[in-house]
Every structure is written in structure tokens, then in C-alpha cells.
PDB file of N, CA, C and O in Angstrom:
ATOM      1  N   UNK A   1      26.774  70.337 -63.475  1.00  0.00           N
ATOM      2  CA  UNK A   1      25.466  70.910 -63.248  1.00  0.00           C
ATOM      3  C   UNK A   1      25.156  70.817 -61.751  1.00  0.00           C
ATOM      4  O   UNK A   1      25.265  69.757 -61.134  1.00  0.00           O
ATOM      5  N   UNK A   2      24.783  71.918 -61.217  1.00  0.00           N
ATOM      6  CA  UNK A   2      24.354  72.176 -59.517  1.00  0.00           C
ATOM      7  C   UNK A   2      22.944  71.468 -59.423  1.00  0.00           C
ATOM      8  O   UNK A   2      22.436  70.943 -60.414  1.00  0.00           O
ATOM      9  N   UNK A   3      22.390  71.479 -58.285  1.00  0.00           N
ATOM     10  CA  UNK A   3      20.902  71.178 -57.745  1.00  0.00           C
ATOM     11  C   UNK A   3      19.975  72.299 -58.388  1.00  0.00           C
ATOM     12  O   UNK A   3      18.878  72.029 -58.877  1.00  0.00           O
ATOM     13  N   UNK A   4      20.689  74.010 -58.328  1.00  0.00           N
ATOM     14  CA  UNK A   4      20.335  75.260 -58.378  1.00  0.00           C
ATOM     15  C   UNK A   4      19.832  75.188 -60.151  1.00  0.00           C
ATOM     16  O   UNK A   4      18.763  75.558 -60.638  1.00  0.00           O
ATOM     17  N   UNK A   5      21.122  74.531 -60.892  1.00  0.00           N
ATOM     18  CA  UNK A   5      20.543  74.479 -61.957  1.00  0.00           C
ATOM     19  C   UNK A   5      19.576  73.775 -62.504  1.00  0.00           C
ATOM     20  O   UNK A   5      19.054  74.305 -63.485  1.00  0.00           O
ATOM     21  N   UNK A   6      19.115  72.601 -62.134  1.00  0.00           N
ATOM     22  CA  UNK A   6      18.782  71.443 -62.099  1.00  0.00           C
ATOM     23  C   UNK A   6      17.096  72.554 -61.736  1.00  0.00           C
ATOM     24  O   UNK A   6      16.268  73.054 -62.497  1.00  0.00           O
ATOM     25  N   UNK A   7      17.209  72.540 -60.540  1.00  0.00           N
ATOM     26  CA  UNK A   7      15.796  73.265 -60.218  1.00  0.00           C
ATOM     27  C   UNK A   7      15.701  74.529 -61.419  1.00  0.00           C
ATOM     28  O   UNK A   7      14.751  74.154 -62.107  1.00  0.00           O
ATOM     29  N   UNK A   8      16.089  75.527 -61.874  1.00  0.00           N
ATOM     30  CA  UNK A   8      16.040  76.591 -62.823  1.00  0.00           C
ATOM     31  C   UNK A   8      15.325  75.757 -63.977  1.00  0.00           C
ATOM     32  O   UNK A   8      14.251  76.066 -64.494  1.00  0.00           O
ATOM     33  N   UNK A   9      16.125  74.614 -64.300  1.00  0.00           N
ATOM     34  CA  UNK A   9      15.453  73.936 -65.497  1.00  0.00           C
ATOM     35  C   UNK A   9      14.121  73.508 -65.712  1.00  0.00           C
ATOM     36  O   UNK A   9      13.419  73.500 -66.724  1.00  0.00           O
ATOM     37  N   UNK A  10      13.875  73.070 -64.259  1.00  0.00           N
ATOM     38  CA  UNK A  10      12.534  72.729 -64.097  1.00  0.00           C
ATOM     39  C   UNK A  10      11.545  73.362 -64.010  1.00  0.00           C
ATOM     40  O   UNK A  10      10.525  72.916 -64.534  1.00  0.00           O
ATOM     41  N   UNK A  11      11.527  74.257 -63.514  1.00  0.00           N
ATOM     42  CA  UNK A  11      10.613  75.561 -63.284  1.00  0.00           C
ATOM     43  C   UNK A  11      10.353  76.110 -64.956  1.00  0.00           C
ATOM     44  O   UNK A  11       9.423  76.866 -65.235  1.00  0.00           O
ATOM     45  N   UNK A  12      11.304  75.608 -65.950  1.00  0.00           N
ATOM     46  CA  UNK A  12      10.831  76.239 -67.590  1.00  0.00           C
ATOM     47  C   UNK A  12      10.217  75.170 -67.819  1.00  0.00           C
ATOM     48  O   UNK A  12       9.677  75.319 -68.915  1.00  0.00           O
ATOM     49  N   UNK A  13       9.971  74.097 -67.379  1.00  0.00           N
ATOM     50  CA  UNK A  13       9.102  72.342 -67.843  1.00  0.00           C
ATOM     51  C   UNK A  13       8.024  72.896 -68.180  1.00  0.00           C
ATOM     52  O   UNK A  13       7.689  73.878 -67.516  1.00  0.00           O
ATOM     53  N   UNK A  14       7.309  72.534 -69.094  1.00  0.00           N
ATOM     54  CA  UNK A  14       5.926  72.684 -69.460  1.00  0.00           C
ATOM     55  C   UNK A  14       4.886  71.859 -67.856  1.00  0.00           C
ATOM     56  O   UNK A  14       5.458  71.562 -66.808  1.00  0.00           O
ATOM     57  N   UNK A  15       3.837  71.719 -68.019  1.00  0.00           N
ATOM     58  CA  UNK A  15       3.077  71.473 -66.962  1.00  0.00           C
ATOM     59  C   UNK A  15       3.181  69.857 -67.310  1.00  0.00           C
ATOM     60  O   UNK A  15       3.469  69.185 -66.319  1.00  0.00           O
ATOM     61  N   UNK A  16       2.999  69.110 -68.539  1.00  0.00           N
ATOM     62  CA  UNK A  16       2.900  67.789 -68.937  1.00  0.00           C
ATOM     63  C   UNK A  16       4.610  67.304 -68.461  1.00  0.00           C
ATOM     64  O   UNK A  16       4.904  66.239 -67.920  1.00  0.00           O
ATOM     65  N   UNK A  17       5.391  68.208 -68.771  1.00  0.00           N
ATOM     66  CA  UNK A  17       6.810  67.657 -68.666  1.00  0.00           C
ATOM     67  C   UNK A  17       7.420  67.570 -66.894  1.00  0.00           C
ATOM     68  O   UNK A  17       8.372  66.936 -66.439  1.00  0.00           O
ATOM     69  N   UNK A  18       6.689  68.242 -66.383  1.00  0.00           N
ATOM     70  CA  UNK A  18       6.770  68.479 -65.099  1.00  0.00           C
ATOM     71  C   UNK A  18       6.471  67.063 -64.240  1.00  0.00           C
ATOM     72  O   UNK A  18       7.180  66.473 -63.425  1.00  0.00           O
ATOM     73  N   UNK A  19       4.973  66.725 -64.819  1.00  0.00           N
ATOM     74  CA  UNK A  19       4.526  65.692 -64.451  1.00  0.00           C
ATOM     75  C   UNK A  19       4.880  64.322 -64.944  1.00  0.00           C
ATOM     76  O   UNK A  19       4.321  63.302 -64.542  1.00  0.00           O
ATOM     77  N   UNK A  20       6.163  64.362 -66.139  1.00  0.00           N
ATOM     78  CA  UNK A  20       6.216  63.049 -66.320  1.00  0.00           C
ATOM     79  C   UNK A  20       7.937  63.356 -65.754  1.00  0.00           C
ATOM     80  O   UNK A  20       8.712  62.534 -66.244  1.00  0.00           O
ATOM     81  N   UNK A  21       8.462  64.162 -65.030  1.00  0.00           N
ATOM     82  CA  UNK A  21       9.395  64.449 -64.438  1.00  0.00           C
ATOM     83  C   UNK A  21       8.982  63.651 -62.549  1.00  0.00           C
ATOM     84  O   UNK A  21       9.485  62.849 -61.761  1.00  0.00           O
ATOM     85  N   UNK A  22       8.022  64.365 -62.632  1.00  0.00           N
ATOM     86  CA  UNK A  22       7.778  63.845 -60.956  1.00  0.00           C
ATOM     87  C   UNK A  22       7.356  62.411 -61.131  1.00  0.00           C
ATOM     88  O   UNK A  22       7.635  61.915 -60.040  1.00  0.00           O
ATOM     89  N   UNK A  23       6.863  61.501 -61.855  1.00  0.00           N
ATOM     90  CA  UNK A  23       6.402  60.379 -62.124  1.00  0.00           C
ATOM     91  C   UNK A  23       7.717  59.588 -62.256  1.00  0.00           C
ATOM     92  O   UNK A  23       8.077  58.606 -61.607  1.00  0.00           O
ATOM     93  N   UNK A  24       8.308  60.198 -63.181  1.00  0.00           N
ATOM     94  CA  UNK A  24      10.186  59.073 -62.868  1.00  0.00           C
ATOM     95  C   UNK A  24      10.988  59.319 -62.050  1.00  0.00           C
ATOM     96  O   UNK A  24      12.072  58.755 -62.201  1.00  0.00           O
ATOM     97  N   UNK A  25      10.812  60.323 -60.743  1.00  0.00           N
ATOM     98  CA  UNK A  25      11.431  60.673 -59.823  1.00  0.00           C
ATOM     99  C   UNK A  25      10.827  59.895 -58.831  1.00  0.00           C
ATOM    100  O   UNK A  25      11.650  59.849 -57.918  1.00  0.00           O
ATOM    101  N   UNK A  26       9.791  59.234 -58.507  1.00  0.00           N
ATOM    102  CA  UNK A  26       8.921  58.761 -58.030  1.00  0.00           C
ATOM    103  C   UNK A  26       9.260  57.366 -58.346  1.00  0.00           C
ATOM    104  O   UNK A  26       9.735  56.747 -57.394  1.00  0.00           O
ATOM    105  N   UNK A  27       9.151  56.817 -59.285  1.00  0.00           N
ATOM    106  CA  UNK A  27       9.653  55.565 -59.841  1.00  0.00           C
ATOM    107  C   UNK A  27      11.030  55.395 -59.101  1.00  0.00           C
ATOM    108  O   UNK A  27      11.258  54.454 -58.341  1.00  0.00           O
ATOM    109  N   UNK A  28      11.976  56.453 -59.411  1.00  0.00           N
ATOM    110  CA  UNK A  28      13.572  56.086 -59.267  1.00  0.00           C
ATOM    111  C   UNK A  28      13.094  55.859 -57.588  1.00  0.00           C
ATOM    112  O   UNK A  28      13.857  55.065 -57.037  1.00  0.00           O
ATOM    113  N   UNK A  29      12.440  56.174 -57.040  1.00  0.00           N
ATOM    114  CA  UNK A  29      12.030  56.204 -55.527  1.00  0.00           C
ATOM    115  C   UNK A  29      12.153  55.284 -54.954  1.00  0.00           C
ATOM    116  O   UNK A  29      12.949  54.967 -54.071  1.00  0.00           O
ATOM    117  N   UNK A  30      10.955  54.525 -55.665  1.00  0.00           N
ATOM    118  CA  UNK A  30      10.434  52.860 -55.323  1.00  0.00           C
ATOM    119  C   UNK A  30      11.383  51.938 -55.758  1.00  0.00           C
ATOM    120  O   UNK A  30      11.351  50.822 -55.241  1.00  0.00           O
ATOM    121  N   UNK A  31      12.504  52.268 -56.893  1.00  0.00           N
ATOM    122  CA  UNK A  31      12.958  51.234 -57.453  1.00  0.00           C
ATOM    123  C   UNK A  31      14.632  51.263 -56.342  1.00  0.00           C
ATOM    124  O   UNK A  31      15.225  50.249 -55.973  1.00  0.00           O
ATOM    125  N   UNK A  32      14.982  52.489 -56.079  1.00  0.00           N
ATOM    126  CA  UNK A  32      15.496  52.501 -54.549  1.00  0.00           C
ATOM    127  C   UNK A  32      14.869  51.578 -53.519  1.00  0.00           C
ATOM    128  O   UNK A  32      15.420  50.487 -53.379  1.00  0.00           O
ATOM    129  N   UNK A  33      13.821  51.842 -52.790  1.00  0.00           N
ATOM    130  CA  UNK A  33      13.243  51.680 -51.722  1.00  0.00           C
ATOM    131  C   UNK A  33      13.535  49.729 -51.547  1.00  0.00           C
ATOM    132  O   UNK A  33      14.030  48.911 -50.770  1.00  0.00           O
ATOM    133  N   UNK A  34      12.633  49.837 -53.233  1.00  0.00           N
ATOM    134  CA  UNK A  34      12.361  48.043 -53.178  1.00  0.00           C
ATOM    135  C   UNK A  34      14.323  47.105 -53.002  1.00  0.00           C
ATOM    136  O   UNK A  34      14.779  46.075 -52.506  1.00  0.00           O
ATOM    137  N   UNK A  35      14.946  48.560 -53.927  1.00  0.00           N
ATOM    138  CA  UNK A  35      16.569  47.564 -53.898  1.00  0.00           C
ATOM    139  C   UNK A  35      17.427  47.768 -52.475  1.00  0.00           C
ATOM    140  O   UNK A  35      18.616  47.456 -52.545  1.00  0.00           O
ATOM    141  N   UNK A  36      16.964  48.231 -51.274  1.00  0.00           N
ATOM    142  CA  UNK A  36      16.830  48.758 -50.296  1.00  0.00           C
ATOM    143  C   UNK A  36      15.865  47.282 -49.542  1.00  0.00           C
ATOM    144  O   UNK A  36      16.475  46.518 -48.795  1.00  0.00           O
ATOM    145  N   UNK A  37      14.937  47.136 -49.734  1.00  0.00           N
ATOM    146  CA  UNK A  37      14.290  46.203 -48.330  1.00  0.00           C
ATOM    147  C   UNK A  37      14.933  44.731 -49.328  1.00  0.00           C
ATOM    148  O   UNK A  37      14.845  43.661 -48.725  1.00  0.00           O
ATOM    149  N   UNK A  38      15.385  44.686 -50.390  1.00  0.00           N
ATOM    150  CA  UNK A  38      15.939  43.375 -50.852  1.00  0.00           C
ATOM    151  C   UNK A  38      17.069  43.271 -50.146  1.00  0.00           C
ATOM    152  O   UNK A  38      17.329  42.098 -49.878  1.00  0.00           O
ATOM    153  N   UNK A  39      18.104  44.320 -49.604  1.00  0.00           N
ATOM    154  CA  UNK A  39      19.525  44.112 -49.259  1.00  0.00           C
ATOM    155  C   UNK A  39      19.639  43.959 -48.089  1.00  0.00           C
ATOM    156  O   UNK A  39      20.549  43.418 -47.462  1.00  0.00           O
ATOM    157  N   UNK A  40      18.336  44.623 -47.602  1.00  0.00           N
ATOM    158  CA  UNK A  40      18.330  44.199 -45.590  1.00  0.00           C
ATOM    159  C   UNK A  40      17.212  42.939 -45.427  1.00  0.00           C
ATOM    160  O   UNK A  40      16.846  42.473 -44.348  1.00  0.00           O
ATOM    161  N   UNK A  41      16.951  42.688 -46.201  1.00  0.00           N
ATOM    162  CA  UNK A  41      16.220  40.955 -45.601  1.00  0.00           C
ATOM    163  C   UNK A  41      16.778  40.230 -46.480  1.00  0.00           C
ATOM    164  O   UNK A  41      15.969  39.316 -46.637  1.00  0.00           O
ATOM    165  N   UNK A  42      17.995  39.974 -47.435  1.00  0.00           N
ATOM    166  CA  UNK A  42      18.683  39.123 -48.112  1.00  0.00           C
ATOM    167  C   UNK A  42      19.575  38.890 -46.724  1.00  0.00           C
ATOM    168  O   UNK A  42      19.857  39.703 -45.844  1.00  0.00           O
ATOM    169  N   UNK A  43      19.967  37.265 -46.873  1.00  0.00           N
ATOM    170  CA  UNK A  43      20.952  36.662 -45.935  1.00  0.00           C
ATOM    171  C   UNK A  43      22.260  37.631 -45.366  1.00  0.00           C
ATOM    172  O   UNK A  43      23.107  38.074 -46.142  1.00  0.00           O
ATOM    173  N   UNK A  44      22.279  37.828 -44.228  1.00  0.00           N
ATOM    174  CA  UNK A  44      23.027  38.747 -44.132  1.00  0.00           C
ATOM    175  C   UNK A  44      23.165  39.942 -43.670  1.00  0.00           C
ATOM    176  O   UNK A  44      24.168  40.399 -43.122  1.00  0.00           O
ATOM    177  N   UNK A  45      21.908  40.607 -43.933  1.00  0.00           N
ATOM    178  CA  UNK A  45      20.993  41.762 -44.049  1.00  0.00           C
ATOM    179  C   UNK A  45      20.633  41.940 -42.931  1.00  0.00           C
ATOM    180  O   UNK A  45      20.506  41.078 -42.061  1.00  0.00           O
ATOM    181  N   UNK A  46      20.362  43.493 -42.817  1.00  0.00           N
ATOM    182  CA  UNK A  46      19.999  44.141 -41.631  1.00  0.00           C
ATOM    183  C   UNK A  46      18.764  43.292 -41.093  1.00  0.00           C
ATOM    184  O   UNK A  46      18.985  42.920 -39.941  1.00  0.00           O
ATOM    185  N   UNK A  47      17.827  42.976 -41.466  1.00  0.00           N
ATOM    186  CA  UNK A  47      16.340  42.470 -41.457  1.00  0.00           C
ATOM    187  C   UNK A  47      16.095  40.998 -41.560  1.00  0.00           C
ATOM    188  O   UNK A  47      15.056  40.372 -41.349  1.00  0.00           O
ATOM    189  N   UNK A  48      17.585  40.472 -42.025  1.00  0.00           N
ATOM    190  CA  UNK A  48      16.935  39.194 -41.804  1.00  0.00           C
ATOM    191  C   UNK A  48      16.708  38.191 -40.614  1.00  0.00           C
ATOM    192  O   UNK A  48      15.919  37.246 -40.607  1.00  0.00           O
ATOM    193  N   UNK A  49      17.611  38.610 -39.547  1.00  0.00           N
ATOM    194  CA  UNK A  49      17.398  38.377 -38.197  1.00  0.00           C
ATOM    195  C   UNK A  49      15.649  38.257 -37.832  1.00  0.00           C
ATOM    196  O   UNK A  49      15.124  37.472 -37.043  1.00  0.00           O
ATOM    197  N   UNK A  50      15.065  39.173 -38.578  1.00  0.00           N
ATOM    198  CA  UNK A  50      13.341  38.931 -38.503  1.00  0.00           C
ATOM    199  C   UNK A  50      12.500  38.119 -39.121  1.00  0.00           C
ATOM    200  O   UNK A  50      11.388  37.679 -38.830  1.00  0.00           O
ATOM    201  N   UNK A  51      13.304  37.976 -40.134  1.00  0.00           N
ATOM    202  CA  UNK A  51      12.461  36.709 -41.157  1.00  0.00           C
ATOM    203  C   UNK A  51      13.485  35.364 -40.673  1.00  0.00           C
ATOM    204  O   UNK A  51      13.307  34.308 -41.279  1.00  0.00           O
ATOM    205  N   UNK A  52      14.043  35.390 -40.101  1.00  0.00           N
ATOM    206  CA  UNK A  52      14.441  33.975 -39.296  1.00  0.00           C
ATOM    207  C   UNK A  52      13.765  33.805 -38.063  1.00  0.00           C
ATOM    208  O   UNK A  52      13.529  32.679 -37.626  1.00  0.00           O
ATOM    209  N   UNK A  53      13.501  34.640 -37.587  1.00  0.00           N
ATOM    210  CA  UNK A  53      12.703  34.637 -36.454  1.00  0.00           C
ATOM    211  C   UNK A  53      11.137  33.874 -36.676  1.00  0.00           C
ATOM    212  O   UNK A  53      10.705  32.951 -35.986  1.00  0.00           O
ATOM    213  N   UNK A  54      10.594  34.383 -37.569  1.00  0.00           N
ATOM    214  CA  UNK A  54       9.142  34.478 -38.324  1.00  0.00           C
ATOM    215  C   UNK A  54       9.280  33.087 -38.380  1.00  0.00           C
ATOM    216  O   UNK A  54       8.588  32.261 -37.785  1.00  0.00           O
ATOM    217  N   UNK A  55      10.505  32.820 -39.364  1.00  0.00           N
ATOM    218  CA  UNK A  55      10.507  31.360 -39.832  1.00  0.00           C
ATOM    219  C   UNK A  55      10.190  29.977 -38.301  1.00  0.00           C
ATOM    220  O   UNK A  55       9.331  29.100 -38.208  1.00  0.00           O
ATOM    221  N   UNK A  56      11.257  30.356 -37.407  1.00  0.00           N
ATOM    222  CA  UNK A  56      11.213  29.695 -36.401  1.00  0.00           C
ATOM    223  C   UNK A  56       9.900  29.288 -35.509  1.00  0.00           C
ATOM    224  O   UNK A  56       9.711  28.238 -34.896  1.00  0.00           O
ATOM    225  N   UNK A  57       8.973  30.542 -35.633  1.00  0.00           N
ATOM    226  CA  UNK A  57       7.874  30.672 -35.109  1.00  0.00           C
ATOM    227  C   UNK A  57       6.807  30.000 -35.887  1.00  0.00           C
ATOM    228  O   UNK A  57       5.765  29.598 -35.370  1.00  0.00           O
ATOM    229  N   UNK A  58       7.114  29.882 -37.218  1.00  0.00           N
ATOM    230  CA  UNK A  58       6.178  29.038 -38.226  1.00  0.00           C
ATOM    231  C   UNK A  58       6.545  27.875 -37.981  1.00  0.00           C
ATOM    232  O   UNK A  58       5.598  27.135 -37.713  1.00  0.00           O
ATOM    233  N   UNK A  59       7.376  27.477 -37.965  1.00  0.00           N
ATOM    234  CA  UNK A  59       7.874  25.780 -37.941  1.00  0.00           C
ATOM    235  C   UNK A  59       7.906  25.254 -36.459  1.00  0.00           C
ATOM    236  O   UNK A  59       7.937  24.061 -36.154  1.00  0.00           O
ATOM    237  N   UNK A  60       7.894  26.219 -35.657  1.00  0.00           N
ATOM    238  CA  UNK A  60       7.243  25.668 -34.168  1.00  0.00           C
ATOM    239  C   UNK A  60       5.765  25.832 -34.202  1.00  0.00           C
ATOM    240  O   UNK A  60       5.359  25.591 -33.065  1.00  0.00           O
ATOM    241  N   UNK A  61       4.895  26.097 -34.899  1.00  0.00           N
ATOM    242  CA  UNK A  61       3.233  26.372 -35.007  1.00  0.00           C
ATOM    243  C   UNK A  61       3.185  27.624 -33.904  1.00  0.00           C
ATOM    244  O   UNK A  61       2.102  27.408 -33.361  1.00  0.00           O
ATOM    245  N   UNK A  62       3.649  28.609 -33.374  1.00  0.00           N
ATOM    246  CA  UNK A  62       4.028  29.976 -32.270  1.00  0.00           C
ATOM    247  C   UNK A  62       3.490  30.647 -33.317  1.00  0.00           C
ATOM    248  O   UNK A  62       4.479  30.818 -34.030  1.00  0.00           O
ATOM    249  N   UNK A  63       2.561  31.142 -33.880  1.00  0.00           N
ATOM    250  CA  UNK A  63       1.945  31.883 -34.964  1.00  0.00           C
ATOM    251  C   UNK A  63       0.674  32.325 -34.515  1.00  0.00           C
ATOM    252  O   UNK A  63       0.320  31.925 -33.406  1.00  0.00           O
ATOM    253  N   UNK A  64      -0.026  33.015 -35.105  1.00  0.00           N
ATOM    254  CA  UNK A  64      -1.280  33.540 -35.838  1.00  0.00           C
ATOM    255  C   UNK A  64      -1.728  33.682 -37.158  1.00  0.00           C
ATOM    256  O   UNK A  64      -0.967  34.520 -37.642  1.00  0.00           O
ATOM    257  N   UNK A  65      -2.673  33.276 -38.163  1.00  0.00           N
ATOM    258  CA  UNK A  65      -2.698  33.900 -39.664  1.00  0.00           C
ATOM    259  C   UNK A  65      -3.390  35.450 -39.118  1.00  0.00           C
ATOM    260  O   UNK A  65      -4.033  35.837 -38.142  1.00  0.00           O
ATOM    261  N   UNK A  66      -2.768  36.118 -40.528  1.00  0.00           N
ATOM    262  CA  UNK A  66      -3.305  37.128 -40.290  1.00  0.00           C
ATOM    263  C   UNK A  66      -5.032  37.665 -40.272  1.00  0.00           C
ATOM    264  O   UNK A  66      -5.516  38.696 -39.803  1.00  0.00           O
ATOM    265  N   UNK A  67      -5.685  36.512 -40.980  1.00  0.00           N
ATOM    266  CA  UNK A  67      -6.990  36.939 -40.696  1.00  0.00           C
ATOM    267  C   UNK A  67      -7.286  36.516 -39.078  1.00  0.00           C
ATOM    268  O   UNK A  67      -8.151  37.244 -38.591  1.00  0.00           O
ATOM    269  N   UNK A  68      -6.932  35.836 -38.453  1.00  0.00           N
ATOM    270  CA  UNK A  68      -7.072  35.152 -37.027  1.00  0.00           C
ATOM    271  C   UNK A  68      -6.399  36.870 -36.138  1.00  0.00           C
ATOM    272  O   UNK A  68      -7.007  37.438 -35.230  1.00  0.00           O
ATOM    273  N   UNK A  69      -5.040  37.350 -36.753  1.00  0.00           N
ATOM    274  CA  UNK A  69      -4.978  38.485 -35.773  1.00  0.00           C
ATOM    275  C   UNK A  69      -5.442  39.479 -36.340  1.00  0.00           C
ATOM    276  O   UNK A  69      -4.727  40.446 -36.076  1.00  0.00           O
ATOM    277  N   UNK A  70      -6.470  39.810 -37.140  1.00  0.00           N
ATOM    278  CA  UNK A  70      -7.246  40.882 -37.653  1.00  0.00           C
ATOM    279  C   UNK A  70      -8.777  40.771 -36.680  1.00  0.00           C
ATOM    280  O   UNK A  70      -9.254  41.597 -35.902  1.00  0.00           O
ATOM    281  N   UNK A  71      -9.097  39.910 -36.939  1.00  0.00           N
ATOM    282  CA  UNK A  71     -10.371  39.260 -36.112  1.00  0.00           C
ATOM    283  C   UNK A  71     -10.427  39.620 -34.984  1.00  0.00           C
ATOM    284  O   UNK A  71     -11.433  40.175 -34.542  1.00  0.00           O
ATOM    285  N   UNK A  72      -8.730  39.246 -33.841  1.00  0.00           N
ATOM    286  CA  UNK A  72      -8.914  39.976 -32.476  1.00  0.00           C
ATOM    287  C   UNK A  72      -8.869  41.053 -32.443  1.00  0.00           C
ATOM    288  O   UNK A  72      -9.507  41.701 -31.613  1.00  0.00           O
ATOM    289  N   UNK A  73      -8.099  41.583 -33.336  1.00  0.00           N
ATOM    290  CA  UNK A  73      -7.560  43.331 -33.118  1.00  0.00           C
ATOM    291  C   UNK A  73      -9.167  44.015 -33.091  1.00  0.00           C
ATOM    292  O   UNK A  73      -9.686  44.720 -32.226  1.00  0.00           O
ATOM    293  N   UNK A  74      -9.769  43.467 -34.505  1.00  0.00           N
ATOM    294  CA  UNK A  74     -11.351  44.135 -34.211  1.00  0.00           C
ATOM    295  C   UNK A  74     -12.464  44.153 -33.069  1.00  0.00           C
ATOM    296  O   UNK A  74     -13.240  45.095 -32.908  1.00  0.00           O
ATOM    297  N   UNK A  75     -12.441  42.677 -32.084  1.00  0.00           N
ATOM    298  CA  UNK A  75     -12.934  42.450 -30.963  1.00  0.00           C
ATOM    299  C   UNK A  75     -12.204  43.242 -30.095  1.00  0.00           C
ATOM    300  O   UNK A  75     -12.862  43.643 -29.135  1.00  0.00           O
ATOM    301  N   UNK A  76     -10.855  43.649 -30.143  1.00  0.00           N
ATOM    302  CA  UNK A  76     -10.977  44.234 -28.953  1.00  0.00           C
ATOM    303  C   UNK A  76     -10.800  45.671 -29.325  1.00  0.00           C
ATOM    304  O   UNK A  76     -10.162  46.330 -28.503  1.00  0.00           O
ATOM    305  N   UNK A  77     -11.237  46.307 -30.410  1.00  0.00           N
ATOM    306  CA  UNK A  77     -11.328  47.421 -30.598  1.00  0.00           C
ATOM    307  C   UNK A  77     -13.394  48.033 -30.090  1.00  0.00           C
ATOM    308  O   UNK A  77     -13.979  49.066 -29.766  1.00  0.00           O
ATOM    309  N   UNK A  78     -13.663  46.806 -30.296  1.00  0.00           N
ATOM    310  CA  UNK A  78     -15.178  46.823 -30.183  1.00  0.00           C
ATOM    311  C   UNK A  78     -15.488  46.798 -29.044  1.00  0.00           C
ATOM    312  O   UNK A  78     -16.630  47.154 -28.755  1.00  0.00           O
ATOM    313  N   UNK A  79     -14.327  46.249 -27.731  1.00  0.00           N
ATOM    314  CA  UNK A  79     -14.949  46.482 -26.489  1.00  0.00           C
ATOM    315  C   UNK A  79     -14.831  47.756 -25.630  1.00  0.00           C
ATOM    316  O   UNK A  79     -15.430  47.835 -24.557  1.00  0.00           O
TER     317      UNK A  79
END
């Protein structure tokens, strides 16, 4: 089966079938995406070089919480 057919098929979907078509295409999306940011910040991983970093910066107290850098971002949006 082509893409060509694949699309032909869809275009006969009822309007309900359409939409529970784009809803698990959507799903298969996220369930990519999420098995995707697990494989680059798992040990090893493209990303984890950043969450070691993070870590280092927590355990030296080199931080901010995020309500503390929300707070400035707004002061100095206000000046």
C-alpha cells in the first residue's frame, strides 16, 4: 500500500472516522516524541550532557528556583 493510497482511503472516512484517525495519529506523535526525549536524556544520550550539568549546578547551590527566575524575568519586563 502507497502514501497515495493510504490518502484515497481517507478522504472516503466518514467525518467521526476521520477524527478518531487524526486523534491516533496524534497520539502515535507524542508517544514518538516522549520515546525520543527518553533516549536523548537517558545516560548516554544526546541531552544528557545538560541534565549533568543542571545536576552540578544544584549540588554546588549555582541555581535559581523557578519561581525566583520568573519573579525577575517579570521585573525586568516591567522596567
Amino acid at each position: 500500500m502507497t502514501v497515495e493510497n493510504i490518502k484515497e482511503a481517507i478522504v472516503q472516512l466518514s467525518e467521526p472516522d476521520r477524527k478518531q484517525l487524526a486523534d491516533w495519529l496524534e497520539e502515535l506523535d507524542e508517544e514518538e516524541w516522549d520515546r525520543q526525549m527518553e533516549e536523548d536524556f537517558s545516560p548516554g544520550g544526546r541531552g544528557a550532557h545538560l541534565l549533568e550539568k543542571v545536576d552540578r549546578e544544584i549540588q554546588s547551590g549555582n541555581y535559581t528556583s523557578l519561581e525566583e527566575g520568573l519573579r525577575r524575568r517579570r521585573d525586568q519586563r516591567a522596567k
